[in-house]
C-alpha positions in Angstrom: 11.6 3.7 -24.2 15.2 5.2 -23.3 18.1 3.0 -22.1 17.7 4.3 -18.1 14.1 2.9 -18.8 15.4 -0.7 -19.5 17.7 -0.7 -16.6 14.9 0.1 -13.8 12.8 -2.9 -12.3 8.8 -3.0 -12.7 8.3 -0.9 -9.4 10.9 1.7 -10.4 8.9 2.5 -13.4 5.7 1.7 -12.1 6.7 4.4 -9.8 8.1 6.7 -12.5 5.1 6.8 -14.5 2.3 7.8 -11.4 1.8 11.8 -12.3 2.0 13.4 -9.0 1.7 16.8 -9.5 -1.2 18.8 -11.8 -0.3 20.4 -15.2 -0.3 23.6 -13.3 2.6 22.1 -10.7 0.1 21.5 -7.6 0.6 18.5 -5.5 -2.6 15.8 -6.3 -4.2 14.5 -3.3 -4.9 10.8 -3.3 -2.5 9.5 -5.7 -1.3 6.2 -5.0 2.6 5.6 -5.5 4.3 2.6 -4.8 6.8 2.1 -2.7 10.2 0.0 -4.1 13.1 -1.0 -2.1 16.6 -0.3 -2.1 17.3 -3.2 -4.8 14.0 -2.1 -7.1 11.6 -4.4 -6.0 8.3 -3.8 -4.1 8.7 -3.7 -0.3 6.2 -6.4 0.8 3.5 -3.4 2.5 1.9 -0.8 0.3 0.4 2.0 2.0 -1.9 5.0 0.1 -0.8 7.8 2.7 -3.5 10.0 1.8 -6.0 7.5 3.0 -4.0 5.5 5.2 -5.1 2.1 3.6 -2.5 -0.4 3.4 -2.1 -4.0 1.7 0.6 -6.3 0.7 1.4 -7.4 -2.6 3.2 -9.7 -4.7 6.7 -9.3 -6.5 4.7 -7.7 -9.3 3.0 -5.0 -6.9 -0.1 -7.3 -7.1 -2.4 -6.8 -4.1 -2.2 -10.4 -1.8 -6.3 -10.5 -1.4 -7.8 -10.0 1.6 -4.7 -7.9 2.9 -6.1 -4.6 2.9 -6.4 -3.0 6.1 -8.6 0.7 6.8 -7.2 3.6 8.3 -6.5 3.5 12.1 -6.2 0.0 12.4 -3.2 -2.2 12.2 -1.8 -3.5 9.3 -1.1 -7.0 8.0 2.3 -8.7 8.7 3.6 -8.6 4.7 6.8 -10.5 5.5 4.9 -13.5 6.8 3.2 -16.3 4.4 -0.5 -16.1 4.6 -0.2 -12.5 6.4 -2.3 -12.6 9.4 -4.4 -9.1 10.5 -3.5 -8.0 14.4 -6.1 -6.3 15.4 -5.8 -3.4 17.8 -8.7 -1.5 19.4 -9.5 1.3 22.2 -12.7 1.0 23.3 -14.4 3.1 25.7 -17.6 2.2 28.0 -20.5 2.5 26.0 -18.5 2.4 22.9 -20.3 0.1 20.1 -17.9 -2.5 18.5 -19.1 -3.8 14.9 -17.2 -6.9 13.8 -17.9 -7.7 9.9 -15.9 -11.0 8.9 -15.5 -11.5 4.8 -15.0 -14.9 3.7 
């Protein structure tokens, strides 16, 4: 481990250590990287843009259960204890709406 290595934070290097790119130098699809604030830490929302699922997590970069949120709908407020979904929806007439609650 090199001295620069010592100085980041757990999502700097978290970060640092996700390959992104093939041995060959093209882009990987899918790869999740996570996203660290100005002072190091995780920001509250992690998002796989590929997929467009997003979830909040700890200080650690743990995922907060039952926080993740598919692609298309709106994501949990992160900032807020106990993060509460808001769901948004445009339905259409004779549009089917499935609601599947996990508890």
């Amino acid at each position: 481990m090199s001295f620069s290595d010592c100085t980041k934070t757990h999502c700097e290097r978290h970060r640092d250590r996700v390959q992104t790119t093939s041995p060959d130098g093209h882009p990987l699809v899918g790869v999740y990287v996570p996203h660290c604030d100005a002072n190091g830490q995780y920001t509250p929302q992690q998002c796989r843009g590929s997929s467009g699922h997003c979830w909040c997590v700890d200080s650690q970069g743990q995922e907060r259960p039952g926080t993740r949120t598919p692609p298309g709908t709106t994501p949990f407020d992160c900032d807020q204890q106990g993060a509460k979904a808001h769901l948004s929806l445009s339905l259409h007439s004779g549009d089917a709406l499935i609601i599947l609650i996990r508890v």
